[in-house]
DRENKE-485907 format. One record per residue (C-alpha): x, y, z; residue in one letter. Coordinates in nm, 4 decimals. Last residue first. Layout:
! residues N
<<X,Y,Z>,A>
...
***
This chain:
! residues 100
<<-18.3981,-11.2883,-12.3121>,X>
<<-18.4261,-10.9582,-12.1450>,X>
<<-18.1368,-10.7239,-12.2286>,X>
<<-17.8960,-10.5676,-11.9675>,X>
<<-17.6012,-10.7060,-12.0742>,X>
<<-17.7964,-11.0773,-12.0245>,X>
<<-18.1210,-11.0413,-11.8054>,X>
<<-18.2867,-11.4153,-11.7826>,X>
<<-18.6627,-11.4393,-11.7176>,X>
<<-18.8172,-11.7692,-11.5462>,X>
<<-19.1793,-11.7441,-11.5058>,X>
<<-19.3621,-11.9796,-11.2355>,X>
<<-19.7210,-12.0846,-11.2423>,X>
<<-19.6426,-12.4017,-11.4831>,X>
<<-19.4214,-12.5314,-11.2755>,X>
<<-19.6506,-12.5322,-10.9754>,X>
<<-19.5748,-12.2788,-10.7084>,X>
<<-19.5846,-12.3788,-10.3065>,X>
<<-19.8862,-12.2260,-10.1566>,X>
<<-20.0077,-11.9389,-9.9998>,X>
<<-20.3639,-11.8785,-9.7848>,X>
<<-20.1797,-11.6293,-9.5865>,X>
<<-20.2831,-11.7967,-9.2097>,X>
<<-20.2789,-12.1628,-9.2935>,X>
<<-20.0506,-12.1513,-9.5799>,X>
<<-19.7685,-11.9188,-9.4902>,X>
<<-19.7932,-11.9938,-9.1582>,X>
<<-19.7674,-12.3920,-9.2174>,X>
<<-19.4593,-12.3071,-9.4149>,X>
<<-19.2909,-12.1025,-9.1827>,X>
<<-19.3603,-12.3238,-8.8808>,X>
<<-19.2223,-12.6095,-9.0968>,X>
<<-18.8923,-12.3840,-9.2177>,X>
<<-18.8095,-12.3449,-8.8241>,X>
<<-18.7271,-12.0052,-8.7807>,X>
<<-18.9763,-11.9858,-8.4921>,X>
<<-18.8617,-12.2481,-8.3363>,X>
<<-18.4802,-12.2031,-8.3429>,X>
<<-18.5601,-11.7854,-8.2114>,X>
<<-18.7392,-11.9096,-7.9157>,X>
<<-18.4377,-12.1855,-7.8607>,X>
<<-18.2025,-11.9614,-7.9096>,X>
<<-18.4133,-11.6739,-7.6435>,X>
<<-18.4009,-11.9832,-7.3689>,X>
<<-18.0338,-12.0397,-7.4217>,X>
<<-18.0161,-11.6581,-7.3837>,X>
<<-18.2467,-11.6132,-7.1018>,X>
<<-18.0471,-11.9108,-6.8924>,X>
<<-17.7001,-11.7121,-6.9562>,X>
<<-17.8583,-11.3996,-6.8323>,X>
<<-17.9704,-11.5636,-6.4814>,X>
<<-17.6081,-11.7166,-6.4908>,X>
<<-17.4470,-11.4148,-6.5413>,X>
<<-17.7303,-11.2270,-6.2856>,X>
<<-17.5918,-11.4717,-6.0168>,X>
<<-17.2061,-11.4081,-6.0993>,X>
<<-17.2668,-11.0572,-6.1200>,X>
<<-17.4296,-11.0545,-5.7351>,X>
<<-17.1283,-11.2629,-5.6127>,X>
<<-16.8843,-11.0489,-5.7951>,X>
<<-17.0650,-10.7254,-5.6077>,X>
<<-17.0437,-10.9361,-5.2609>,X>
<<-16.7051,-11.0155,-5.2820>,X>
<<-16.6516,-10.6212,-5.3750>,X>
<<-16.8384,-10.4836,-5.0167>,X>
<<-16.6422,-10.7963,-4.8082>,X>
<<-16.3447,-10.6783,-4.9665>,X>
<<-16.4027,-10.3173,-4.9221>,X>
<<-16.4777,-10.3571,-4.5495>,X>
<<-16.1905,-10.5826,-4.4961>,X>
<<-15.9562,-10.3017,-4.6477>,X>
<<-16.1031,-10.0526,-4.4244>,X>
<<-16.0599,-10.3026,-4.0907>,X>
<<-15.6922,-10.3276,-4.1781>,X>
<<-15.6419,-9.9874,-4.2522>,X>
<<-15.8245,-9.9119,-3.8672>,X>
<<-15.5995,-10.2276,-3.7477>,X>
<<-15.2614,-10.0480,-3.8789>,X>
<<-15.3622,-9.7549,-3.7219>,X>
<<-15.4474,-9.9329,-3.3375>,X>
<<-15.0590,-10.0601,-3.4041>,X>
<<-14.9138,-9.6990,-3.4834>,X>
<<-14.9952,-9.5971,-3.1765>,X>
<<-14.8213,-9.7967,-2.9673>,X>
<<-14.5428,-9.8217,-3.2008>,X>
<<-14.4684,-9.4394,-3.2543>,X>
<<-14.5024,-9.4297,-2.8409>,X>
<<-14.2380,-9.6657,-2.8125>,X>
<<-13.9598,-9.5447,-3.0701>,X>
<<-14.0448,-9.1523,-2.8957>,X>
<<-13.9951,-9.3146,-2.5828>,X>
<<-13.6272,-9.4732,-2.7584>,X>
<<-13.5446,-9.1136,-2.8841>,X>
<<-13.5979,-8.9759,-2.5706>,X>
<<-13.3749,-9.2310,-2.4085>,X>
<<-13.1272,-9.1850,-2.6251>,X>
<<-13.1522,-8.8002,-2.6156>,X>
<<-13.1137,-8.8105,-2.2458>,X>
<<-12.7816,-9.0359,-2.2546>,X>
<<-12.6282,-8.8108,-2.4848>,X>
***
């Protein structure tokens, strides 16, 4: 009895000892993948804000070129339109499919 405690305590020991250099190899693994993911989020987080900055830049693009002065000068300057007189415009009214 005596010799299987004492083999069963070794066998305690040695389970220990080696199971402490294992737990720092998981350990070391699980820091590597941290590190490698911290660094992904940081790289997101920089092209968020990169994106973020394109798109505010982008509205404003798209708020100038909408603008109903831009339109108006382009239509005139570069189409040679202009705004309809009265007397240039038509009005026709379709009632149950007739023309009035």
């Amino acid at each position: 009895m005596k010799k299987e405690h004492v083999f069963l305590k070794c066998t305690a020991y040695v389970i220990m000892a080696l199971s402490i250099p294992l737990l720092l190899l998981i350990n070391g693994i699980q820091a590597k993948k941290y590190k490698a993911l911290e660094k992904e989020m940081e790289a997101v987080k920089e092209k968020t804000v990169l994106l973020i900055e394109e798109n505010k830049k982008l509205n404003t693009d798209i708020s100038v070129l909408a603008s109903s002065e831009r339109i108006e000068d382009k239509a005139v300057n570069e189409y040679g339109l202009h705004k309809a007189k009265t007397e240039e415009t038509y009005r026709i009214n379709v009632k149950n499919g007739e023309v009035e």
